[in-house]
MIBA-248466 format. One record per atom (N, C-alpha, C, CB): residue in three letters; x, y, z. Coordinates in steps of 0.001 Angstrom, whole numbers, padded with zeros to 6 digits, always signed. Glycine has a CB too. Layout:
N
ALAXYZ
...
//
This chain:
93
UNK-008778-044672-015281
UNK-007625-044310-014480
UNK-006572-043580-015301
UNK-007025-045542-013851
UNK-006226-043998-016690
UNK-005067-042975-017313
UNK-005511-042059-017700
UNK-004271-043310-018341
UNK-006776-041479-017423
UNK-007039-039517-017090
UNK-006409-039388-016221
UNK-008499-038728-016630
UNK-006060-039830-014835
UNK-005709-039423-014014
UNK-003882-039007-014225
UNK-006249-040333-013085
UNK-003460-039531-014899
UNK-002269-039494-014846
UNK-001675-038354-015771
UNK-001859-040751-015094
UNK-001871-037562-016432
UNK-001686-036267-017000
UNK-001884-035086-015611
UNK-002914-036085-018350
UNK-002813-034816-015043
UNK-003055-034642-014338
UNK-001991-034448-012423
UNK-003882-035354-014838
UNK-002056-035861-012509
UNK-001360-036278-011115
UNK+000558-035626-011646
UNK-001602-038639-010767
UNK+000825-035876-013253
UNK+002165-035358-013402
UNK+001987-033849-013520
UNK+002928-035986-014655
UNK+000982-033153-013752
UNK+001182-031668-013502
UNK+001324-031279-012362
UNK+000289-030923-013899
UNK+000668-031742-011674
UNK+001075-031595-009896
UNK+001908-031477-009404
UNK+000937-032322-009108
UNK+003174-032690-010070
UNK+004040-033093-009360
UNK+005137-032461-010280
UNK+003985-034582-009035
UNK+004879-032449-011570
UNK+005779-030706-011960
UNK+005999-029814-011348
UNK+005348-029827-012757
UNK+004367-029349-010612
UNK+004239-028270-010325
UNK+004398-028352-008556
UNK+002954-027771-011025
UNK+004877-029371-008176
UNK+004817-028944-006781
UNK+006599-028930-006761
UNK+003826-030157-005555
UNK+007132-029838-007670
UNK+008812-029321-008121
UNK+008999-028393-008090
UNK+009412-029449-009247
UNK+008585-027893-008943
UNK+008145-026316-009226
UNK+008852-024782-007641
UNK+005803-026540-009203
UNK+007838-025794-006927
UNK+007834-024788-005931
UNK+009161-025133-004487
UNK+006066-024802-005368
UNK+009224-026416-004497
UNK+010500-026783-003783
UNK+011324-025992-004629
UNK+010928-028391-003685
UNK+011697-025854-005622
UNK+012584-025419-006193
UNK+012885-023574-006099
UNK+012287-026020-007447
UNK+011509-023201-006187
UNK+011812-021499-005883
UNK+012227-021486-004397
UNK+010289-020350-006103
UNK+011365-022542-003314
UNK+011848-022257-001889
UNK+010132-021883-001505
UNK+013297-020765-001678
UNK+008765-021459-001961
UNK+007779-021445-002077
UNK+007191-022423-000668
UNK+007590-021756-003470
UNK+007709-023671-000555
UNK+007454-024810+000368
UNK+007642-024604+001727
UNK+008222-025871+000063
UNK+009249-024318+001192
UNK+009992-024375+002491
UNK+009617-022618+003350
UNK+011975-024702+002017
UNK+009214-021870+002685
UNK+009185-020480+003311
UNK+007788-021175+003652
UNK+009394-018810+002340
UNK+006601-021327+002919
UNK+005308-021698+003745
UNK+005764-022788+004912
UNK+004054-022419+002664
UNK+005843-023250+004656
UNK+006289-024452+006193
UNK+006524-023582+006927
UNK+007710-025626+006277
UNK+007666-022821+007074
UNK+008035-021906+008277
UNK+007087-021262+008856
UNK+008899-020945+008002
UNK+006445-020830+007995
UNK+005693-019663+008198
UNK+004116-020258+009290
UNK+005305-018969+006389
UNK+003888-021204+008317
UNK+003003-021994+009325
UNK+003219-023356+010385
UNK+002073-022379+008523
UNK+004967-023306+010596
UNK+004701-023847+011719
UNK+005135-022838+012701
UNK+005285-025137+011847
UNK+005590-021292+012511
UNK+005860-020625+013399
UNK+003864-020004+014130
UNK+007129-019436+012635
UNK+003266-019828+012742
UNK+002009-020113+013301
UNK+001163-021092+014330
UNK+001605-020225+012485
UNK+001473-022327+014226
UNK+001113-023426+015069
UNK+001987-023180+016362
UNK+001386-024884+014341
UNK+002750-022501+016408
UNK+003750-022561+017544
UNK+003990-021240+018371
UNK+005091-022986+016964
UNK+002698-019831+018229
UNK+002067-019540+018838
UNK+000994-019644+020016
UNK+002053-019369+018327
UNK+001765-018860+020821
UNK+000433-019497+022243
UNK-000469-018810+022222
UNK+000726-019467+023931
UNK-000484-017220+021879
UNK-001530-016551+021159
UNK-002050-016908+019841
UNK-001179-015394+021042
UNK-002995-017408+019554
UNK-003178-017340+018094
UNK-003348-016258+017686
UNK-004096-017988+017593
UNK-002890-015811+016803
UNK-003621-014250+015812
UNK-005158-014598+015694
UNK-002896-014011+013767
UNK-005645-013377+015660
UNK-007422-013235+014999
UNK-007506-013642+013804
UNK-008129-011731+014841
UNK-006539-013260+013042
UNK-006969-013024+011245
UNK-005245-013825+011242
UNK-007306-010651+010263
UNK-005045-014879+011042
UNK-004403-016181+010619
UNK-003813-015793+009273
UNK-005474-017488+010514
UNK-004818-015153+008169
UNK-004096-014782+006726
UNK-003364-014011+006866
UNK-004760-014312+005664
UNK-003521-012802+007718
UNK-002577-011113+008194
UNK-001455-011959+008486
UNK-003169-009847+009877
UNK-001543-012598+009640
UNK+000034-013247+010164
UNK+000323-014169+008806
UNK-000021-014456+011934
UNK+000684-014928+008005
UNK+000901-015422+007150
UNK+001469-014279+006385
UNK-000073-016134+006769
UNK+000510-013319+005926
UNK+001296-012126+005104
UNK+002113-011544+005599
UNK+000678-011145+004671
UNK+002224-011084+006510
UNK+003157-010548+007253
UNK+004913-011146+007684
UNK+002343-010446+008316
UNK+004676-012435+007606
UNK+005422-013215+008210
UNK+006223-013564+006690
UNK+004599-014411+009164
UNK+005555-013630+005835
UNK+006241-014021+004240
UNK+006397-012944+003558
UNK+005390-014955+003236
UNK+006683-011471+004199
UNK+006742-010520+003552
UNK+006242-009958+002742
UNK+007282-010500+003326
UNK+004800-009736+003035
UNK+003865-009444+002165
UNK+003751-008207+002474
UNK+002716-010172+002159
UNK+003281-007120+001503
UNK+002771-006173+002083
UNK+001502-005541+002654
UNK+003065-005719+001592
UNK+001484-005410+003649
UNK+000410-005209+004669
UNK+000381-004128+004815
UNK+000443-005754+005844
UNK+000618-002803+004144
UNK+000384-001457+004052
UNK-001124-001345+003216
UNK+001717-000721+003284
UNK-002026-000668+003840
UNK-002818-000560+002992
UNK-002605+000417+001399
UNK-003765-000186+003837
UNK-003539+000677+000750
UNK-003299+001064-000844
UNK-002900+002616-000415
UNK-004917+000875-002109
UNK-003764+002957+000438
UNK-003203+004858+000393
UNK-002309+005087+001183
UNK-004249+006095+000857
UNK-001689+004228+001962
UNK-000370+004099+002645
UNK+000543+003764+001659
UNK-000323+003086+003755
UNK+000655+003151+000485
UNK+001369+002730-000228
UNK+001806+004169-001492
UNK+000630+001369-000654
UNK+000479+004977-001544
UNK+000131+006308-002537
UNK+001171+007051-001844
UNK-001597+007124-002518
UNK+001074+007003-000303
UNK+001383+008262+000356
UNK+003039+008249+000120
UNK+000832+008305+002075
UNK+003379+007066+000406
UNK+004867+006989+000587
UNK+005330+006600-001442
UNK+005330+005346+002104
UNK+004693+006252-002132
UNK+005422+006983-003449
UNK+005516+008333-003591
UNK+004808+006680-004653
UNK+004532+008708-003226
UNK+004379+010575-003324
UNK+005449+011104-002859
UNK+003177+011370-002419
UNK+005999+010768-001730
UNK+007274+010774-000253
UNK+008280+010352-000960
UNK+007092+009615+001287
UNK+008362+009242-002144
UNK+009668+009195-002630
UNK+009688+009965-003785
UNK+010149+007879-002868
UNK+009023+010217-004776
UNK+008742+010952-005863
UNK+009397+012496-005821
UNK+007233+010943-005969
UNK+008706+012693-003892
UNK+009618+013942-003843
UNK+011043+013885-003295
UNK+008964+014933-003044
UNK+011080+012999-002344
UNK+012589+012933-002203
UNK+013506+012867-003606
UNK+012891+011623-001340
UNK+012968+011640-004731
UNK+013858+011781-005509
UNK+013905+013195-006318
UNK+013765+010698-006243
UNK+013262+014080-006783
UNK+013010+015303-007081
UNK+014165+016583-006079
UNK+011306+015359-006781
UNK+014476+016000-004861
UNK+015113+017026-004065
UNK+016885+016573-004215
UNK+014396+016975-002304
UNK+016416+015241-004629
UNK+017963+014734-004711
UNK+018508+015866-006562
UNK+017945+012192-004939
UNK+017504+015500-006821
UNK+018190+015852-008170
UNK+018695+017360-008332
UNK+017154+015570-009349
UNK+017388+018154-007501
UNK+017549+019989-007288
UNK+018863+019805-006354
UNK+015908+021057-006250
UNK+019262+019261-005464
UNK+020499+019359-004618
UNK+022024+019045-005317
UNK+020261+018328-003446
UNK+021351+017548-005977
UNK+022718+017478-006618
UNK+022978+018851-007780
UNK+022794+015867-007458
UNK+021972+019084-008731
UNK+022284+020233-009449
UNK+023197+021321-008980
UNK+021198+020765-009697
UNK+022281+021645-007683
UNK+023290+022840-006703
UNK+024943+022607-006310
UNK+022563+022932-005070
UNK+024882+021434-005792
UNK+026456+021219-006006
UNK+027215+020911-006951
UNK+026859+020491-005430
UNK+026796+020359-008462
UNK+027382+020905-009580
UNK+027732+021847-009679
UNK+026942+020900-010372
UNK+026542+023015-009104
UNK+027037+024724-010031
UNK+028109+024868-008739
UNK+025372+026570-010230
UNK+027825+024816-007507
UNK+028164+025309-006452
UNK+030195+024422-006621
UNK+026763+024787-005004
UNK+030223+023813-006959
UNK+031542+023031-007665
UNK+032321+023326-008625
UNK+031312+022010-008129
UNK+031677+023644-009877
UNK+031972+024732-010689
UNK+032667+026250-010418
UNK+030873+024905-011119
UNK+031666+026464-009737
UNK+032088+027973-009049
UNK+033225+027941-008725
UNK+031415+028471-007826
UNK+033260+026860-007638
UNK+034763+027023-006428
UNK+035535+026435-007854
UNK+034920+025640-004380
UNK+035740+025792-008373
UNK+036787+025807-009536
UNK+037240+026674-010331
UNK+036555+025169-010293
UNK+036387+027808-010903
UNK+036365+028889-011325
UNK+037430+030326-010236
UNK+034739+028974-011464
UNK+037525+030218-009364
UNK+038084+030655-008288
UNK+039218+030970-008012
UNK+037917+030112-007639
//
């Protein structure tokens, strides 16, 4: 029996652990808002991810929209440049 008890205290570290990030209390929600569906979902894990803010974009949905910010941030920078010079100018004036 005192194998067991190294053991049974990592657990209970580790389930501290997770009350403490909030880990518990967000799963609870999450699955009793699940149980408290009159539809069940098909795929039970999707709603879980979804519901705990997971991301549920697939991988080339995820490519597409860095690409989408990569260039936005790229247009911010050519724009702001322009109104530097374009600021300059009218000061010069």
């Amino acid at each position: 029996m005192s194998n067991y008890k190294p053991i049974d205290a990592k657990r209970e570290e580790f389930r501290k652990y997770l009350e403490h990030a909030g880990v518990m209390d967000a799963l609870t929600k999450v699955l009793v808002s699940l149980y408290e569906e009159t539809d069940k979902p098909e795929d039970a894990l999707e709603y879980v991810r979804k519901h705990l803010g997971g991301i549920t974009e697939s991988p080339s949905e995820l490519e597409t929209l860095k690409k989408e910010l990569e260039e936005s941030n790229a247009k911010v920078v050519e724009l702001s440049s322009k109104l530097t010079k374009y600021e300059s100018e009218q000061a010069q004036e």
